[in-house]
C-alpha positions as a Markdown table, in Angstrom:
| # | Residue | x | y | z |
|---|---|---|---|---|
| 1 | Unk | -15.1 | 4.2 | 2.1 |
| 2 | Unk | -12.9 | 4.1 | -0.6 |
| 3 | Unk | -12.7 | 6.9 | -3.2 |
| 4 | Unk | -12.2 | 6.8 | -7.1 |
| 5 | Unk | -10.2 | 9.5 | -8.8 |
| 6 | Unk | -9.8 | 8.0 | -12.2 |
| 7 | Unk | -11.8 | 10.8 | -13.2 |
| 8 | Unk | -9.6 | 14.0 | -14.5 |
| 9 | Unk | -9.8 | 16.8 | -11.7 |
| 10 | Unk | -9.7 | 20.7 | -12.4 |
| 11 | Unk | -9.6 | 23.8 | -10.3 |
| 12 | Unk | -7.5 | 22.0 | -7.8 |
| 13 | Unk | -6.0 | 24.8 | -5.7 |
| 14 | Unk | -2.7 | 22.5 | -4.9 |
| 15 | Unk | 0.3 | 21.5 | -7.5 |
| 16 | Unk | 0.8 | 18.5 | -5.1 |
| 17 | Unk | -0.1 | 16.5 | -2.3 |
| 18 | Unk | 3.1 | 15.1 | -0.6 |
| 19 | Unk | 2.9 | 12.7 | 2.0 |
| 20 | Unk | 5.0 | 11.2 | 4.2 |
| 21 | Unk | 3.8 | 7.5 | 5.5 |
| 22 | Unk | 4.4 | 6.3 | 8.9 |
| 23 | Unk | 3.1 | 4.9 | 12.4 |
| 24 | Unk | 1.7 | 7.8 | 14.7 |
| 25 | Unk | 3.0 | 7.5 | 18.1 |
| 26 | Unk | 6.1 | 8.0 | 20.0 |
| 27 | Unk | 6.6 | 4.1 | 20.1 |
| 28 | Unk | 7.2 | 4.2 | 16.6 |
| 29 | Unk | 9.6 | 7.3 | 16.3 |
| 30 | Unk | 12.8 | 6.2 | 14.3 |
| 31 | Unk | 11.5 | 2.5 | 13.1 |
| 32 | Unk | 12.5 | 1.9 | 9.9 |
| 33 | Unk | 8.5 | 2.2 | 8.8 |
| 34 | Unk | 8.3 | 5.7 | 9.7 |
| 35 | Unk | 11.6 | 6.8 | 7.4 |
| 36 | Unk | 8.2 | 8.7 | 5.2 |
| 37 | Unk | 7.5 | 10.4 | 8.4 |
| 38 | Unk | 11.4 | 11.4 | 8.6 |
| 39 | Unk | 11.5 | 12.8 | 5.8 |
| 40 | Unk | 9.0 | 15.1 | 5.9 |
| 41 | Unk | 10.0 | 16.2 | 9.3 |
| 42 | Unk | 13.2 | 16.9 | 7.2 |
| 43 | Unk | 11.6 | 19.1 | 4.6 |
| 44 | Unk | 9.4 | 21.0 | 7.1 |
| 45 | Unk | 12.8 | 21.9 | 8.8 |
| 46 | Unk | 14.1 | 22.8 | 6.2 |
| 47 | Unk | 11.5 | 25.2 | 4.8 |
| 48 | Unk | 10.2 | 26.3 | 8.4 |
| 49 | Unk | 7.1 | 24.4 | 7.9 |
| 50 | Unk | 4.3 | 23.1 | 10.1 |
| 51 | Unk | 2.1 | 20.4 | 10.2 |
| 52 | Unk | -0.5 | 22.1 | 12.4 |
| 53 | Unk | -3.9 | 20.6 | 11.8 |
| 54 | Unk | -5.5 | 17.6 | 12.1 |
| 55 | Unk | -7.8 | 16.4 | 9.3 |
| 56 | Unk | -9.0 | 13.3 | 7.5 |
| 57 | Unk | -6.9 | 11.1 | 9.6 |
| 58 | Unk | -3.9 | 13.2 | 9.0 |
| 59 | Unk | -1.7 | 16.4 | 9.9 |
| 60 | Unk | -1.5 | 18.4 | 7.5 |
| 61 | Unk | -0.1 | 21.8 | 6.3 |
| 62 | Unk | 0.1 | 23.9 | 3.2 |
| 63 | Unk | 2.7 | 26.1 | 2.0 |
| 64 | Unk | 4.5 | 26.9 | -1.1 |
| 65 | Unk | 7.8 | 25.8 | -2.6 |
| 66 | Unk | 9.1 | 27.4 | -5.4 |
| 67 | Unk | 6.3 | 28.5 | -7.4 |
| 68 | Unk | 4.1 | 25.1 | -6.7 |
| 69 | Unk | 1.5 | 25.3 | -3.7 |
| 70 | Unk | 2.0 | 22.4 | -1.6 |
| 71 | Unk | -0.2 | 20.1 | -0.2 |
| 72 | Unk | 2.0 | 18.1 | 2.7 |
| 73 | Unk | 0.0 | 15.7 | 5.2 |
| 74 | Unk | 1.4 | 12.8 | 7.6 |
| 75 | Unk | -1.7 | 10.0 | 8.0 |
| 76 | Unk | -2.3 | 9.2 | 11.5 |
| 77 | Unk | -4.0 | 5.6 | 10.1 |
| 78 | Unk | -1.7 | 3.8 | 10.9 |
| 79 | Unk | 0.8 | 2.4 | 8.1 |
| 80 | Unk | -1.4 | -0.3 | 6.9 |
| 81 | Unk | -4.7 | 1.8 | 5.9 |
| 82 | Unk | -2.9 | 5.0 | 5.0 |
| 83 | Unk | -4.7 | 5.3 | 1.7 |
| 84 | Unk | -7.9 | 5.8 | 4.4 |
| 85 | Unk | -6.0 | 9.9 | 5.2 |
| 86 | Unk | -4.6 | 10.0 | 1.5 |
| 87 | Unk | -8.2 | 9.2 | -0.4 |
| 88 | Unk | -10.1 | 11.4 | 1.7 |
| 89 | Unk | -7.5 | 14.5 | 1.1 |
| 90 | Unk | -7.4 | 13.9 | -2.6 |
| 91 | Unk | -10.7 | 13.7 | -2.8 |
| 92 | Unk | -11.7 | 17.0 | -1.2 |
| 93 | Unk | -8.8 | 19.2 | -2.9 |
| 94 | Unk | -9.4 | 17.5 | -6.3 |
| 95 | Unk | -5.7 | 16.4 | -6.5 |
| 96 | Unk | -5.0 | 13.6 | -9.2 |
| 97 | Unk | -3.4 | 10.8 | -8.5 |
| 98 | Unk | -0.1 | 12.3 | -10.5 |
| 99 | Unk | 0.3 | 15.2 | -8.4 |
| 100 | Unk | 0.7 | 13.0 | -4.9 |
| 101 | Unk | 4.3 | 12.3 | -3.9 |
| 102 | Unk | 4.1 | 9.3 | -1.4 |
| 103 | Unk | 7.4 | 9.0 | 0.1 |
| 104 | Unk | 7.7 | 5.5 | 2.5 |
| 105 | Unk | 10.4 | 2.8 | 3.2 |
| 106 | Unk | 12.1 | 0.1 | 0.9 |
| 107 | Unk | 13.5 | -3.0 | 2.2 |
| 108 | Unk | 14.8 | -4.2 | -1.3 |
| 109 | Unk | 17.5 | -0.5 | -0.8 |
| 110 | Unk | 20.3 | -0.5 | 1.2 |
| 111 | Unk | 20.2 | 2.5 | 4.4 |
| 112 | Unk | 21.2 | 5.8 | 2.3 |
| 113 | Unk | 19.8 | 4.4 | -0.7 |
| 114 | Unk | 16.9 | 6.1 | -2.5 |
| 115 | Unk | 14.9 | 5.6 | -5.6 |
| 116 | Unk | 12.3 | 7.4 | -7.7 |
| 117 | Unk | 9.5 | 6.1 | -9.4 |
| 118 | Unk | 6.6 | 7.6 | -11.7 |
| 119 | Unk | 4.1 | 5.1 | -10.9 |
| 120 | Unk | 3.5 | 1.5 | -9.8 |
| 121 | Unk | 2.1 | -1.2 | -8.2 |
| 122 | Unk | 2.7 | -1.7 | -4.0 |
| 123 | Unk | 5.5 | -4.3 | -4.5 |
| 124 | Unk | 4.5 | -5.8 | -1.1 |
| 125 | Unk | 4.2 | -2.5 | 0.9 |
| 126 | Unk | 0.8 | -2.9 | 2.8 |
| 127 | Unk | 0.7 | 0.8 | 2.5 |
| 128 | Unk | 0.5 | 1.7 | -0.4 |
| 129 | Unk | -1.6 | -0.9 | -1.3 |
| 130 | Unk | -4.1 | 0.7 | 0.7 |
| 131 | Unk | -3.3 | 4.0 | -1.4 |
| 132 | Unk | -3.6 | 2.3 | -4.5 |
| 133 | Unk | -6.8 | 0.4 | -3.3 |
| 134 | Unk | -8.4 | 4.0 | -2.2 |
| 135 | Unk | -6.9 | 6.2 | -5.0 |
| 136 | Unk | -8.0 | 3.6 | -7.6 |
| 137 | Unk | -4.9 | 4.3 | -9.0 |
| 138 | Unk | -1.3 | 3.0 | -9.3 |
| 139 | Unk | -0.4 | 6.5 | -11.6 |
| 140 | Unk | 0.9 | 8.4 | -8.9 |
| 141 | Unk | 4.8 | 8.8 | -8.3 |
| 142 | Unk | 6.7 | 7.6 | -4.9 |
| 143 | Unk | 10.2 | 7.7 | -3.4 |
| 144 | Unk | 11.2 | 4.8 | -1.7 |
| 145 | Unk | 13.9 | 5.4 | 0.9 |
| 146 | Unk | 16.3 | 2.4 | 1.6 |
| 147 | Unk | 15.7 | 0.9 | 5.0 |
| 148 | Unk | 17.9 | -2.4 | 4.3 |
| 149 | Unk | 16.5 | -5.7 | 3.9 |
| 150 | Unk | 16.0 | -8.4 | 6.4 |
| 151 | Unk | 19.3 | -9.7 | 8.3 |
| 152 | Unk | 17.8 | -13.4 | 7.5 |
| 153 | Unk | 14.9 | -14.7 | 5.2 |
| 154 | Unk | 13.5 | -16.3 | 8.6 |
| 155 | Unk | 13.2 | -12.7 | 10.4 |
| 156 | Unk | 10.1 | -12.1 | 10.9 |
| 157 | Unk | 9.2 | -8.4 | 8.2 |
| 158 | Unk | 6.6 | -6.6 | 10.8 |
| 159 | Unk | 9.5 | -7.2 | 13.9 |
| 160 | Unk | 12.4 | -6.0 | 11.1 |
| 161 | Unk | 10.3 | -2.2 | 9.6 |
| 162 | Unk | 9.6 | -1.7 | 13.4 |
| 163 | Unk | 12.6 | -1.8 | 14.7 |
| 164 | Unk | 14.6 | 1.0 | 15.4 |
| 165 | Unk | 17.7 | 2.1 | 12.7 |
| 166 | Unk | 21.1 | 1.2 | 14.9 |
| 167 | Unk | 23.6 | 4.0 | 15.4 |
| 168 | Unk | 26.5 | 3.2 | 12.7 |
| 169 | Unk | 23.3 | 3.7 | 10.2 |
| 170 | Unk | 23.1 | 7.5 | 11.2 |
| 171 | Unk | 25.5 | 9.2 | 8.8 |
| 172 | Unk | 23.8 | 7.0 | 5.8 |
| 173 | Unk | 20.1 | 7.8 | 6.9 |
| 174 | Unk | 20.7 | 11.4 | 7.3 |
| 175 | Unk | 22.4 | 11.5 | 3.7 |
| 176 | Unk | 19.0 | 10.0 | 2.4 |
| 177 | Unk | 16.7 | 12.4 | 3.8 |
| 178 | Unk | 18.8 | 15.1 | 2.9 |
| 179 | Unk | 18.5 | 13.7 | -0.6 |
| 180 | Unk | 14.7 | 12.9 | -0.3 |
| 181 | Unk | 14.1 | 16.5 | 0.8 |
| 182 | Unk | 16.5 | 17.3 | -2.5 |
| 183 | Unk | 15.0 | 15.4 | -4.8 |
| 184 | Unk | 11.5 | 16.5 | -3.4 |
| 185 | Unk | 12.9 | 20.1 | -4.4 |
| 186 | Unk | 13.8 | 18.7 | -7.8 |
| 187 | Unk | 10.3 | 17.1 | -8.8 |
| 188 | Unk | 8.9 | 20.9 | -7.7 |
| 189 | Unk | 11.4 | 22.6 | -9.5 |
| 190 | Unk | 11.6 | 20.7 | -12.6 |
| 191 | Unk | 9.9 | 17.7 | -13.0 |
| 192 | Unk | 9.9 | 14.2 | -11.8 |
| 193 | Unk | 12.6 | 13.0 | -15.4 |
| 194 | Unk | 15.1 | 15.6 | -13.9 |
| 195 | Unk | 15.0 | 13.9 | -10.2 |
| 196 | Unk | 14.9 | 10.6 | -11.1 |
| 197 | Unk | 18.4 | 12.0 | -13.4 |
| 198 | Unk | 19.8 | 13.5 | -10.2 |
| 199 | Unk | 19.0 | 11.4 | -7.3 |
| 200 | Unk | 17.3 | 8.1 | -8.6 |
| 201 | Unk | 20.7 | 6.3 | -9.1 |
């Protein structure tokens, strides 16, 4: 069931919905495909957060950061129908499409590399095509954390997001979820323009 939320909500009690996308399942822990799901391990962390119930296909967790109230949830849908979890949430706290932060992998950025965008369409991620295709939406803004691109245009893409991040990546992929969790800070703080200033290079 796919939900529509071109229509203007009020009386949301949230200032955001951020989600981090990602495989569930221990199989999956450190693939490139689950950098979302890093990252927002990172932040909850960070701000002694947990993600301690389970609804609409998703852990989520509520807590507030700055002075916003914040939304977080991690879909348990696997990557491919994530906008299932993300629709369904939206849809029950009456949260636009403009206040949900989807945070997921890039193979067009190098490892370390991050980049923030306002709005747009899925640029090949099956992910958030489903999130687009649920939302009804492109409007709602994303960071895209570098996971490199293919070692060879003949590697096959599903083997290359699932496989694991090799060790001489570490430094580099801890410096981008250190500056995801930043420039999630930023966007709370002061807006998505001062981020994208900061840490959308």
């Amino acid at each position: 069931m796919m939900f529509s939320l071109k229509k203007k909500f009020s009386g949301s009690s949230f200032d955001m919905l951020l989600v981090g996308l990602g495989n569930p399942g221990m199989e999956y822990d450190g693939t490139r495909h689950n950098i979302g799901f890093a990252a927002m391990d990172q932040l909850c962390q960070k701000h002694n957060l947990s993600l301690n119930k389970m609804k609409y296909n998703a852990y989520i967790g509520e807590t507030k950061i700055g002075n916003k109230r914040v939304l977080l949830a991690k879909p348990l849908t696997y990557m491919n129908n994530s906008g299932q979890a993300v629709g369904k949430i939206a849809s029950f706290y009456k949260i636009a499409p403009e206040n949900i932060l989807v945070m997921y992998d890039d193979i067009s950025l190098d490892v370390g590399k991050i980049r923030i965008r306002r709005k747009g369409s899925a640029g090949g991620h099956n992910g958030i095509k489903d999130i687009i295709a649920h939302l009804g939406s492109e409007d709602f803004p994303r960071i895209k954390i570098g996971v490199g691109s293919k070692p060879h245009p003949d590697f096959d893409l599903k083997d290359w997001v699932l496989s694991k991040f090799p060790k001489a990546d570490k430094d580099a992929l801890d410096s981008a979820l250190e500056t995801t969790v930043k420039a999630v800070e930023e966007i709370l703080a002061r807006g998505i323009d001062s981020a994208m200033n900061k840490y959308s290079k």
